[in-house]
Structure formats: structure tokens, C-alpha cells
mmCIF file as gemmi writes it, N, C-alpha and C atoms, coordinates in Angstrom:
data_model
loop_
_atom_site.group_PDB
_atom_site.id
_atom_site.type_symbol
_atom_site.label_atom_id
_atom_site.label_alt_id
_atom_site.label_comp_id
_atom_site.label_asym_id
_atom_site.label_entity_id
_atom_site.label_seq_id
_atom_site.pdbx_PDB_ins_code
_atom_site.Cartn_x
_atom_site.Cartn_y
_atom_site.Cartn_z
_atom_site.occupancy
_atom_site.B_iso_or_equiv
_atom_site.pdbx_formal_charge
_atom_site.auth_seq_id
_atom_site.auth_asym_id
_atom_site.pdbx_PDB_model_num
ATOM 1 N N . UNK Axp A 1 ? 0.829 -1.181 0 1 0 ? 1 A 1
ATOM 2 C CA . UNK Axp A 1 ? 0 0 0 1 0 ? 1 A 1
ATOM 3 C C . UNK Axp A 1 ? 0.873 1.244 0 1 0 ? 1 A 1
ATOM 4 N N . UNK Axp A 2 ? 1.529 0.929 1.089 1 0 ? 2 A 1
ATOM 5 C CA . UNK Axp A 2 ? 2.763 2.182 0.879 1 0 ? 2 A 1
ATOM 6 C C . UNK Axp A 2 ? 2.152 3.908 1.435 1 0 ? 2 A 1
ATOM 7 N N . UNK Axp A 3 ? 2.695 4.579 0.65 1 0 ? 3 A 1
ATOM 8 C CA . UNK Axp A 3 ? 2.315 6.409 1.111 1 0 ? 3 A 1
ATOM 9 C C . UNK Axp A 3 ? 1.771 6.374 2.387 1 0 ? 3 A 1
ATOM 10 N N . UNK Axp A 4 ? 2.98 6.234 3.09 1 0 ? 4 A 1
ATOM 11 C CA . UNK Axp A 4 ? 2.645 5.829 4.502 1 0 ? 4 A 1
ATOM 12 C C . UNK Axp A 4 ? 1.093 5.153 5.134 1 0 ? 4 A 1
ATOM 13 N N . UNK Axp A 5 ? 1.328 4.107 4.588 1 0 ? 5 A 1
ATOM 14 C CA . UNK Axp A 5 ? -0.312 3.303 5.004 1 0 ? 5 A 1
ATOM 15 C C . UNK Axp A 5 ? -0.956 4.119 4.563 1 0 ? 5 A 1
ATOM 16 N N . UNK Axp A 6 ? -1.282 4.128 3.078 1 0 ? 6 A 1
ATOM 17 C CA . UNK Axp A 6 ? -2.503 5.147 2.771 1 0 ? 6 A 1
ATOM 18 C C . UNK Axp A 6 ? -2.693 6.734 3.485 1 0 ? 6 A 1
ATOM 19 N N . UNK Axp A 7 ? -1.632 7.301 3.6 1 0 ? 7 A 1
ATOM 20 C CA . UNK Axp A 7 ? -1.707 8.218 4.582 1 0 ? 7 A 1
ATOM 21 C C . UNK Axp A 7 ? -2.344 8.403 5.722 1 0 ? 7 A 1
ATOM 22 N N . UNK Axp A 8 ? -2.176 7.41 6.242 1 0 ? 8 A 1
ATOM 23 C CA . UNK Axp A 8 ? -2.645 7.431 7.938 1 0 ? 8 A 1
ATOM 24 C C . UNK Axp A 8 ? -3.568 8.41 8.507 1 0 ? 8 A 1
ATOM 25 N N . UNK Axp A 9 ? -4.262 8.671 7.946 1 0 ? 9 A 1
ATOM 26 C CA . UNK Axp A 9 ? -4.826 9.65 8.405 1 0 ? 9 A 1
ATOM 27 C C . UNK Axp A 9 ? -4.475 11.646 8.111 1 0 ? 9 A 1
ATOM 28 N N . UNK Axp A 10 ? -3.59 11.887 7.882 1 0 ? 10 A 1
ATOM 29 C CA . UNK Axp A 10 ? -2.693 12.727 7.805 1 0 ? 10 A 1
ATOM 30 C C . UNK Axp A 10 ? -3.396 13.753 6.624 1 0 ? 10 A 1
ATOM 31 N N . UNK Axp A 11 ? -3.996 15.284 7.124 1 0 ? 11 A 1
ATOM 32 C CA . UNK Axp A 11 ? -4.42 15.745 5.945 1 0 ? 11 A 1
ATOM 33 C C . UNK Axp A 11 ? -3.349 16.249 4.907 1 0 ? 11 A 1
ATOM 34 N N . UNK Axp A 12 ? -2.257 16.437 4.736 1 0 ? 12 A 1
ATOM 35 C CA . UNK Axp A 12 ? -1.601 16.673 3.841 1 0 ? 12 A 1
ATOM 36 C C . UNK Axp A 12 ? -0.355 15.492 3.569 1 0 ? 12 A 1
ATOM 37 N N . UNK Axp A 13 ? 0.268 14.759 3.059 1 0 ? 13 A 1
ATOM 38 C CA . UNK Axp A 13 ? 1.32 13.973 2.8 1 0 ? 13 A 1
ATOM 39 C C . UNK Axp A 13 ? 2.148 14.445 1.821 1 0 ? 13 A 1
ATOM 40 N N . UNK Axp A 14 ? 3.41 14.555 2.126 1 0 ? 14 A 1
ATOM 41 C CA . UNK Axp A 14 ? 4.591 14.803 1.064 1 0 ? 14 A 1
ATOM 42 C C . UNK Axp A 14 ? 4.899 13.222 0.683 1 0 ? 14 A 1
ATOM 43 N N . UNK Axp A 15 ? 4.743 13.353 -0.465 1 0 ? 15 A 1
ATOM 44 C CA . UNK Axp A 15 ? 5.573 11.639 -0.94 1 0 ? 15 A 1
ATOM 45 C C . UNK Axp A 15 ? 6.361 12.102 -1.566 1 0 ? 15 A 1
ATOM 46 N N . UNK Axp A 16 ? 7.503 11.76 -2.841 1 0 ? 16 A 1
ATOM 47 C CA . UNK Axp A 16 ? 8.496 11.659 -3.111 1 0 ? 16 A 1
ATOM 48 C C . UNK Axp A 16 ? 8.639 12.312 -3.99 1 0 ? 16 A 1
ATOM 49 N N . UNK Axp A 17 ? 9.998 13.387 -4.543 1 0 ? 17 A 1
ATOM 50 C CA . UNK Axp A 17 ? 9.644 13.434 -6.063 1 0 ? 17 A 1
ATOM 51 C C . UNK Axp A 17 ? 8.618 15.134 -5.852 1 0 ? 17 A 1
ATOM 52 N N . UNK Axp A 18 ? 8.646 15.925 -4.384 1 0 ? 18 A 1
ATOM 53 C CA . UNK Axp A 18 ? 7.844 16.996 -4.651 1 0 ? 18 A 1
ATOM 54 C C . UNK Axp A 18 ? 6.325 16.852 -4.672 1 0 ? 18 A 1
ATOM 55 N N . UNK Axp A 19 ? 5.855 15.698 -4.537 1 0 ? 19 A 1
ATOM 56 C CA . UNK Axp A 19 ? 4.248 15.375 -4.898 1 0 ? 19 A 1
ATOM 57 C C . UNK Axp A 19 ? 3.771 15.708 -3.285 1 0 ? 19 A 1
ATOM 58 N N . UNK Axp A 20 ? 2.516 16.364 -2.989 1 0 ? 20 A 1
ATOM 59 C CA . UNK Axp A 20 ? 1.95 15.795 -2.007 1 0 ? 20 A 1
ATOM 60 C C . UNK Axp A 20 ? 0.294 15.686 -1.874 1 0 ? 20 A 1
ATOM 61 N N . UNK Axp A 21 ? -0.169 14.734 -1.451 1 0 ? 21 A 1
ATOM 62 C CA . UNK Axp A 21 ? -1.514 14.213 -1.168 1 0 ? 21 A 1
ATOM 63 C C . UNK Axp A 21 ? -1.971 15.201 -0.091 1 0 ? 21 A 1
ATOM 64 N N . UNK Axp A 22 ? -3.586 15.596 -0.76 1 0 ? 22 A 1
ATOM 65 C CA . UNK Axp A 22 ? -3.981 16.295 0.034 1 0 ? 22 A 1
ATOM 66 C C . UNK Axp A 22 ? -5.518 15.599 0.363 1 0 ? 22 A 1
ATOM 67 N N . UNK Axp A 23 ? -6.185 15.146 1.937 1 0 ? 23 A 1
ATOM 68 C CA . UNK Axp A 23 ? -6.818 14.604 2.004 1 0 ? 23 A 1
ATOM 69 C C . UNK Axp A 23 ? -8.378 15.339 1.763 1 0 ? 23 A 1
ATOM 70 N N . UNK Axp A 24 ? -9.327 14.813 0.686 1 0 ? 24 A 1
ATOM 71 C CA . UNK Axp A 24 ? -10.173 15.42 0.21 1 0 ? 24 A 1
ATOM 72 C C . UNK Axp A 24 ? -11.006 15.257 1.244 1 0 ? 24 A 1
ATOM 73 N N . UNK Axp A 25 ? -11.406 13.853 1.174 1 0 ? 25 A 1
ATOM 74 C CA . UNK Axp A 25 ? -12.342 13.143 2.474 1 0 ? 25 A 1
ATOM 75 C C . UNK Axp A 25 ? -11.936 11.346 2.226 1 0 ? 25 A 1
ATOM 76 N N . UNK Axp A 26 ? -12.649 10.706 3.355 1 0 ? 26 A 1
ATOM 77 C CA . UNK Axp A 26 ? -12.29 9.255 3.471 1 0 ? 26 A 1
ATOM 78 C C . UNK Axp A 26 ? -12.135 8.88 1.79 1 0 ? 26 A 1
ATOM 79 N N . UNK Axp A 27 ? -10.914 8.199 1.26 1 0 ? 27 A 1
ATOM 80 C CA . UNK Axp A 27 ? -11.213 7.53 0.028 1 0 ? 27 A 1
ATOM 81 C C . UNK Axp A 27 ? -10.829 8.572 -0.964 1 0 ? 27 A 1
ATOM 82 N N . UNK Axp A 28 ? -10.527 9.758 -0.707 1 0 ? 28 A 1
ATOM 83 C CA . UNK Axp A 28 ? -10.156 10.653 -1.683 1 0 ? 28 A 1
ATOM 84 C C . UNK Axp A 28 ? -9.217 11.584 -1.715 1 0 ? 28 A 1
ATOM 85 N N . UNK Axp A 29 ? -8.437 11.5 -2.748 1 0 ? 29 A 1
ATOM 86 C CA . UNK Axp A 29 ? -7.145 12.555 -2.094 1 0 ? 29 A 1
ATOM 87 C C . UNK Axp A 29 ? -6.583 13.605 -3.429 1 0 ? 29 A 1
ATOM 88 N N . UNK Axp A 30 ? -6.036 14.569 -3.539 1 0 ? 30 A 1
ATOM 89 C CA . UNK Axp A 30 ? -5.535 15.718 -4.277 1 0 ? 30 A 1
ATOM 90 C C . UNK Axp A 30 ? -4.581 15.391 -4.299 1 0 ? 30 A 1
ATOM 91 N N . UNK Axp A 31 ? -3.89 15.11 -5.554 1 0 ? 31 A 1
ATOM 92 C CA . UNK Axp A 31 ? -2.152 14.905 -5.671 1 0 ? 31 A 1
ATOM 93 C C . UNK Axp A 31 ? -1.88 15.888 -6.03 1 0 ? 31 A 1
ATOM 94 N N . UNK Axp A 32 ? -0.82 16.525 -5.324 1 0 ? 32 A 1
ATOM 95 C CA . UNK Axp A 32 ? -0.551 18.261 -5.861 1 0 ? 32 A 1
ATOM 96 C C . UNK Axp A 32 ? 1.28 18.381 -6.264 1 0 ? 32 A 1
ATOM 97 N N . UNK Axp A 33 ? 1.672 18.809 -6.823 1 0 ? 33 A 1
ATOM 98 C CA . UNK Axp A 33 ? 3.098 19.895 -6.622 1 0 ? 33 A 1
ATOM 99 C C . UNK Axp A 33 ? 3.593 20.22 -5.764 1 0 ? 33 A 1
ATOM 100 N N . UNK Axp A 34 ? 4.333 20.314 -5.301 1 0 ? 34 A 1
ATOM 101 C CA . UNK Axp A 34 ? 4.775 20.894 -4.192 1 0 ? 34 A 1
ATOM 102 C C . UNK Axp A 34 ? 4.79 22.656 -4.509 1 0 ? 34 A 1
ATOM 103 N N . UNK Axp A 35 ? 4.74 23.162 -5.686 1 0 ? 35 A 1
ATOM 104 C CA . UNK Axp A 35 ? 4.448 24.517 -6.091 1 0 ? 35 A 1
ATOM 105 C C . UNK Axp A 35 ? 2.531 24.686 -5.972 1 0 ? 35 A 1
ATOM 106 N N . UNK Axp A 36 ? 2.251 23.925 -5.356 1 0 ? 36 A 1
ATOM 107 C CA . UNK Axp A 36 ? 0.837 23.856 -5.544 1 0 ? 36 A 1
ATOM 108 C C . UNK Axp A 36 ? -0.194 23.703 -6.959 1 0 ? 36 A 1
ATOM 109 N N . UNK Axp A 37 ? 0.506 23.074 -7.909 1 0 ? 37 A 1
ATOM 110 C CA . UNK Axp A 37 ? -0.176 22.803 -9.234 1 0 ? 37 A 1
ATOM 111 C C . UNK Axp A 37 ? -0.724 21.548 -9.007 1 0 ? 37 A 1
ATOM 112 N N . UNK Axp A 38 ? -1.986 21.477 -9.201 1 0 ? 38 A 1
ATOM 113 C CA . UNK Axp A 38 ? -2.985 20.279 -9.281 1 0 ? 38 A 1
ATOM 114 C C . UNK Axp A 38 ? -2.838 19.059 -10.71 1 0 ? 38 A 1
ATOM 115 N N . UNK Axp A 39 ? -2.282 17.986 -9.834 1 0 ? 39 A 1
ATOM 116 C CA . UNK Axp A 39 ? -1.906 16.767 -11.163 1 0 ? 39 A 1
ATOM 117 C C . UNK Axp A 39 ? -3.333 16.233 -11.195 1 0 ? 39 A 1
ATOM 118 N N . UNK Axp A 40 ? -3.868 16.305 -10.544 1 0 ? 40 A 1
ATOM 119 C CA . UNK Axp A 40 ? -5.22 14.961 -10.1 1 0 ? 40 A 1
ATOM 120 C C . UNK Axp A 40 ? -5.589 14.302 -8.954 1 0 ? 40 A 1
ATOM 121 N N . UNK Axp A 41 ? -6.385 13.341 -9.24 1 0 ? 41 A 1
ATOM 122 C CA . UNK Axp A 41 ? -7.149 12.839 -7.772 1 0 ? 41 A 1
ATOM 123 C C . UNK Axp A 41 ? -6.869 11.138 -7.499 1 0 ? 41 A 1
ATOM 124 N N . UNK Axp A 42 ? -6.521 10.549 -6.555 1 0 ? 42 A 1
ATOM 125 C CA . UNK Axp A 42 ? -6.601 9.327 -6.221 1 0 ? 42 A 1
ATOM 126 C C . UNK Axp A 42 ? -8.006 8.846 -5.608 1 0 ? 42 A 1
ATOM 127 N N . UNK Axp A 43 ? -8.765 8.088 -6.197 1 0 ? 43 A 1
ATOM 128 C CA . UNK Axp A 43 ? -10.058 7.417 -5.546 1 0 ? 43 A 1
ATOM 129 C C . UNK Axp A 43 ? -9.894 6.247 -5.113 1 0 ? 43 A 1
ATOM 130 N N . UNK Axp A 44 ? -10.167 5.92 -3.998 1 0 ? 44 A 1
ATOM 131 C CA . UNK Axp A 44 ? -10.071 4.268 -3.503 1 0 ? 44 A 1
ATOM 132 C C . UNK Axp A 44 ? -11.403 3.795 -3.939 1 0 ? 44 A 1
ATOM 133 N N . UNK Axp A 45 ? -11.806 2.738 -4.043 1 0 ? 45 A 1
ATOM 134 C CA . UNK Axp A 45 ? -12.319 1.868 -4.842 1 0 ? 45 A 1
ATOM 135 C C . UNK Axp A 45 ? -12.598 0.771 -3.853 1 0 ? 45 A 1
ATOM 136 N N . UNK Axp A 46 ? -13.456 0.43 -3.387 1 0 ? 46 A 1
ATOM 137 C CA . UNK Axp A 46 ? -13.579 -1.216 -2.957 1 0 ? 46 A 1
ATOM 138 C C . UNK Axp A 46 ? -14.28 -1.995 -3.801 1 0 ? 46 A 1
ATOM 139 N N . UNK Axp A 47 ? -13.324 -2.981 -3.712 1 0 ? 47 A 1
ATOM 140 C CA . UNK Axp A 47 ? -14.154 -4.189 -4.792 1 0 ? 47 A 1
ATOM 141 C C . UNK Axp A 47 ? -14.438 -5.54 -3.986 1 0 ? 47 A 1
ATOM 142 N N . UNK Axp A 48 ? -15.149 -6.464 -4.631 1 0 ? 48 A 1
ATOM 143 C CA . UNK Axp A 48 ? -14.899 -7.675 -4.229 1 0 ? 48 A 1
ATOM 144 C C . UNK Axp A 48 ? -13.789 -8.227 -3.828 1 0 ? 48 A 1
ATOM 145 N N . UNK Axp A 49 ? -12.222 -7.866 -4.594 1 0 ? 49 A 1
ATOM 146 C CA . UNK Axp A 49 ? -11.077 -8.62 -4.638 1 0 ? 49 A 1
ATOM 147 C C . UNK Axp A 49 ? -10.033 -7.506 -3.443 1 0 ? 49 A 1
ATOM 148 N N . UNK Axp A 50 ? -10.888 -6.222 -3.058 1 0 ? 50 A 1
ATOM 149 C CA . UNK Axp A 50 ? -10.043 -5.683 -2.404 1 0 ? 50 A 1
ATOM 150 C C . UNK Axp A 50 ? -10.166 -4.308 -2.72 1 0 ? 50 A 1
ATOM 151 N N . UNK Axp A 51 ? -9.08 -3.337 -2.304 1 0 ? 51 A 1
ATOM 152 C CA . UNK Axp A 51 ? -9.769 -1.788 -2.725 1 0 ? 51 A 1
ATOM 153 C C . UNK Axp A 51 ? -8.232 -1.685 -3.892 1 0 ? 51 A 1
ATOM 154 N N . UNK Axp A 52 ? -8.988 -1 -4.817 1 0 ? 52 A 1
ATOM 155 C CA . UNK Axp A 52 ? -8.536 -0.148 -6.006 1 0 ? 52 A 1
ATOM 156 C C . UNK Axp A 52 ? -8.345 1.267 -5.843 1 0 ? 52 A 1
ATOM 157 N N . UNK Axp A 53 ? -6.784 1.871 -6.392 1 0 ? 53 A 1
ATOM 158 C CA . UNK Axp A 53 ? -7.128 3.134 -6.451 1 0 ? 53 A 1
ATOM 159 C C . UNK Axp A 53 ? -7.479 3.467 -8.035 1 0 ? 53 A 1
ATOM 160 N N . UNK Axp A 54 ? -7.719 4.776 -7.72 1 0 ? 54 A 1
ATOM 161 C CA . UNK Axp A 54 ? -7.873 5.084 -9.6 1 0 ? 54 A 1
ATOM 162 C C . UNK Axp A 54 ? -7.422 6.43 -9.813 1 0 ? 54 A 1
ATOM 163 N N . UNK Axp A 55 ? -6.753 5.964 -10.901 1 0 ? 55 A 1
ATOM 164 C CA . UNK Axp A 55 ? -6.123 7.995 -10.675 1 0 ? 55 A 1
ATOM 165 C C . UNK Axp A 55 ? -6.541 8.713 -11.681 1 0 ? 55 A 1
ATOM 166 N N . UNK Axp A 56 ? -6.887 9.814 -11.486 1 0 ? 56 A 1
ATOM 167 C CA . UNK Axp A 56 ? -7.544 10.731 -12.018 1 0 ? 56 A 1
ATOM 168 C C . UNK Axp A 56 ? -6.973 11.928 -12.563 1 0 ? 56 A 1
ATOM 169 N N . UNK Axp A 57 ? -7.374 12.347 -13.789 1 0 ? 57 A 1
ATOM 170 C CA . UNK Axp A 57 ? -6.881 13.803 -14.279 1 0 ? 57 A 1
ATOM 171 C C . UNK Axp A 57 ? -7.878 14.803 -15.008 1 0 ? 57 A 1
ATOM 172 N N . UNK Axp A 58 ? -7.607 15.993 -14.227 1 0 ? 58 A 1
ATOM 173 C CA . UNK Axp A 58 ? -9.025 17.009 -14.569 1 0 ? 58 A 1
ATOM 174 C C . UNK Axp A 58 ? -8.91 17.132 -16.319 1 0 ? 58 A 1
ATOM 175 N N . UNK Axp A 59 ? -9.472 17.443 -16.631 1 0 ? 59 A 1
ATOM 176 C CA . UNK Axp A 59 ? -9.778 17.807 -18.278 1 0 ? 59 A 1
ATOM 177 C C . UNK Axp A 59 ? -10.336 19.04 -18.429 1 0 ? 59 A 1
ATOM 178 N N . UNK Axp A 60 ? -9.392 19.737 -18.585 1 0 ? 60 A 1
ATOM 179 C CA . UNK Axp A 60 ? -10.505 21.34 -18.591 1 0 ? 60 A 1
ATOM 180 C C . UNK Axp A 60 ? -11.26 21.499 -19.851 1 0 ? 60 A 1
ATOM 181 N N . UNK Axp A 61 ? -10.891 21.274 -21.181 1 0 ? 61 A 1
ATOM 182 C CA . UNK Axp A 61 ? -11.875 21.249 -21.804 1 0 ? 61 A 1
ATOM 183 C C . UNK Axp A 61 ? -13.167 20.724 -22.019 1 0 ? 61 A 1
ATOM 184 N N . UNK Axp A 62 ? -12.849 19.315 -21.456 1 0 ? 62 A 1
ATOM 185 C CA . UNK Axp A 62 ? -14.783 19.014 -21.313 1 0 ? 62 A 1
ATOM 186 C C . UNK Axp A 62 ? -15.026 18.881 -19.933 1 0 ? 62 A 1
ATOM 187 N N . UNK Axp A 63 ? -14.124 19.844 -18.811 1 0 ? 63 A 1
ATOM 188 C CA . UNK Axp A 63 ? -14.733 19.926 -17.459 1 0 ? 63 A 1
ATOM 189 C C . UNK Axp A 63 ? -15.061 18.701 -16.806 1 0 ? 63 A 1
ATOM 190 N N . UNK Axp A 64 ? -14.504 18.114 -17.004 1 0 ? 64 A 1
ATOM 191 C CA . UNK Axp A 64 ? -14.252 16.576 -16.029 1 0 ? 64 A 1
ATOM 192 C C . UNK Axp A 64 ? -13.216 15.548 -15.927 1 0 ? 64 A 1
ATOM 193 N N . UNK Axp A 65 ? -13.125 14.442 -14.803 1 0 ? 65 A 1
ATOM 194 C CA . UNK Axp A 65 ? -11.885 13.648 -15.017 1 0 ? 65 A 1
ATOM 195 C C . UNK Axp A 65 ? -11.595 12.279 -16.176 1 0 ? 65 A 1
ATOM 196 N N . UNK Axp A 66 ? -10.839 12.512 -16.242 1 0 ? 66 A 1
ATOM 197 C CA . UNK Axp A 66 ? -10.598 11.212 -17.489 1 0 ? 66 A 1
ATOM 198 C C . UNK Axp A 66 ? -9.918 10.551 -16.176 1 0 ? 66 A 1
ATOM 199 N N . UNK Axp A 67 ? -9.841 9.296 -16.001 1 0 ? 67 A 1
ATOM 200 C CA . UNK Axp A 67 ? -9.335 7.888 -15.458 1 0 ? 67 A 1
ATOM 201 C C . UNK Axp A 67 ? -7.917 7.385 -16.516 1 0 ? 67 A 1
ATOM 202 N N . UNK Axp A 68 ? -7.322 7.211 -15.649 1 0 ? 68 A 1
ATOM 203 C CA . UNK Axp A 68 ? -5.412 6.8 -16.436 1 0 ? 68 A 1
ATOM 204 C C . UNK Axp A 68 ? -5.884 5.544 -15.895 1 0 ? 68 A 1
ATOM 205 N N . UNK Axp A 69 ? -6.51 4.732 -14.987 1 0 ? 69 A 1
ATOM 206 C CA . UNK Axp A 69 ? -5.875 3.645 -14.425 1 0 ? 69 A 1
ATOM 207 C C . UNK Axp A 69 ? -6.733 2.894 -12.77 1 0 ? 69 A 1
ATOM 208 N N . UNK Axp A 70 ? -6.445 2.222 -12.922 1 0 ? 70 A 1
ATOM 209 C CA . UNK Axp A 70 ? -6.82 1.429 -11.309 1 0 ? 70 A 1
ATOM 210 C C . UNK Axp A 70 ? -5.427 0.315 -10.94 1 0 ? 70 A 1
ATOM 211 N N . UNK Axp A 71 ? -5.144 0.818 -10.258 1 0 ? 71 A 1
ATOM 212 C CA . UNK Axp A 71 ? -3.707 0.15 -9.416 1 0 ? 71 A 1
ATOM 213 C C . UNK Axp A 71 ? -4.498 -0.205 -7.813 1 0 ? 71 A 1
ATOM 214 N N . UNK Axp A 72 ? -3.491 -1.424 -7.398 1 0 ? 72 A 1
ATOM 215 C CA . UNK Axp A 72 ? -3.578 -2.347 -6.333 1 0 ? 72 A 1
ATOM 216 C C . UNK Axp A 72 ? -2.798 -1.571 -5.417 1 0 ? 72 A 1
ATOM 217 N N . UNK Axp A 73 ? -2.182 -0.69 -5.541 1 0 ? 73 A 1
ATOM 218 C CA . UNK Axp A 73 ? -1.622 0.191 -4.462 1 0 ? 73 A 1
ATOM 219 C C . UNK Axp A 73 ? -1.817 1.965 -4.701 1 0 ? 73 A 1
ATOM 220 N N . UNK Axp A 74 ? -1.748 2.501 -3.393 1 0 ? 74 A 1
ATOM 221 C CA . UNK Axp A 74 ? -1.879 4.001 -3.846 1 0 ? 74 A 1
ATOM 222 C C . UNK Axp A 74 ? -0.353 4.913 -4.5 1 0 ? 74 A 1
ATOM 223 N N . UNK Axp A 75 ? 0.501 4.263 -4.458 1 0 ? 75 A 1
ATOM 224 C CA . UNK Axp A 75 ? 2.09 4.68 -4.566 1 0 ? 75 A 1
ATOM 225 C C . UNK Axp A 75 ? 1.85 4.507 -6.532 1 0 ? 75 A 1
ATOM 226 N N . UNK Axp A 76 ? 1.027 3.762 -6.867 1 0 ? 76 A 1
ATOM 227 C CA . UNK Axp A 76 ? 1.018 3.011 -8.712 1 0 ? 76 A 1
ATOM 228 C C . UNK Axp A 76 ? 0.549 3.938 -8.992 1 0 ? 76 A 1
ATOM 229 N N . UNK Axp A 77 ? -0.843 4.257 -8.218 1 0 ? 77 A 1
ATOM 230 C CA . UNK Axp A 77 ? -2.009 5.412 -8.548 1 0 ? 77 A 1
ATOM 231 C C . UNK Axp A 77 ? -0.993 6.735 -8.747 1 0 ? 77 A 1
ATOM 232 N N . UNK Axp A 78 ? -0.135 6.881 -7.955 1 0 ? 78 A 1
ATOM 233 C CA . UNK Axp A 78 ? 0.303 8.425 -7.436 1 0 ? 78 A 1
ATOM 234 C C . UNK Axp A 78 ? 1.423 8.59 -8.518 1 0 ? 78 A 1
ATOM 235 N N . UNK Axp A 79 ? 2.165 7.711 -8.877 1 0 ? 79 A 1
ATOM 236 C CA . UNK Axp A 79 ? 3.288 7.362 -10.239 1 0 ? 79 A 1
ATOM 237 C C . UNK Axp A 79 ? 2.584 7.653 -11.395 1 0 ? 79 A 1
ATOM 238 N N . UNK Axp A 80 ? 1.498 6.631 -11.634 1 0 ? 80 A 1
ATOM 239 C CA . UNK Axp A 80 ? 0.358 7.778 -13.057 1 0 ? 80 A 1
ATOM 240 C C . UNK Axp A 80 ? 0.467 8.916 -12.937 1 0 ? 80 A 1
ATOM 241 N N . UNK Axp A 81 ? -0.243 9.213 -12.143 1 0 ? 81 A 1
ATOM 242 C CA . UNK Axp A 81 ? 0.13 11.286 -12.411 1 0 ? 81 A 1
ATOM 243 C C . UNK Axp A 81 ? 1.443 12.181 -12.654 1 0 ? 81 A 1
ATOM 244 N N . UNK Axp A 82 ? 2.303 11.496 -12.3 1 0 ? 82 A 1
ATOM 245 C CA . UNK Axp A 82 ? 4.181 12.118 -12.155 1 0 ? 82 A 1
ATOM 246 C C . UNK Axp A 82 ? 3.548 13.012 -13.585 1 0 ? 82 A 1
């Protein structure tokens, strides 16, 4: 799982590389810049087989997120966006 256990709770997380997670609410998080530029969103996902993240990127022209992906860890999710 990694990013410190899903970020433990923690409303802001620096991970690696300048990125940091900002906690939206349970299950949802803001991957940002460390200059504060918005890459996208991590969604956890529960499934039958376990929880999924999915990473997300805004689309300003048609005003919504396009989906890169669903990864088995949040560290895979957070690497899509780099």
C-alpha cells in the first residue's frame, strides 16, 4: 500500500519526487506539486477482490476527469500522475 499506510490519516502527505496528497475526504485525495499545481485525484475503490485506487486527471476542456488507471496500491495510482 505504501504512502505511509494510505496516509494514515494525515491531511496533507509529502511523498516523493515533490508530490503531495492532500486529504479530500475518506477515500479521496488531491495529488498536488509541491508549487501547488494540481496533477489529479486518487479514488479508492472497494471491490470484491479488495480496494482499487484510480487515478484521475481534470480535463478542462470538457470539465471533467478522465481515469489513467486502477492500481492495487496508492504509490502506482500516485506514479500515473508524475
Amino acid at each position: 500500500m505504501s504512502i505511509a499506510t494510505e496516509t494514515a490519516g494525515a491531511e496533507t502527505l509529502r511523498s516523493h519526487a515533490g508530490i503531495e496528497l492532500v486529504k479530500v475526504h475518506d477515500g479521496l485525495w488531491r495529488v498536488r506539486r509541491s508549487d501547488g499545481r494540481i496533477l489529479g485525484h486518487i479514488e479508492r475503490v472497494h471491490t470484491a477482490a479488495g480496494n482499487v485506487y484510480v487515478a484521475k486527471r481534470f480535463n478542462a476542456v470538457r470539465a471533467s476527469f478522465l481515469s489513467l488507471g486502477q492500481f492495487w496500491n496508492i504509490q502506482d495510482a500516485v506514479d500515473c500522475l508524475r
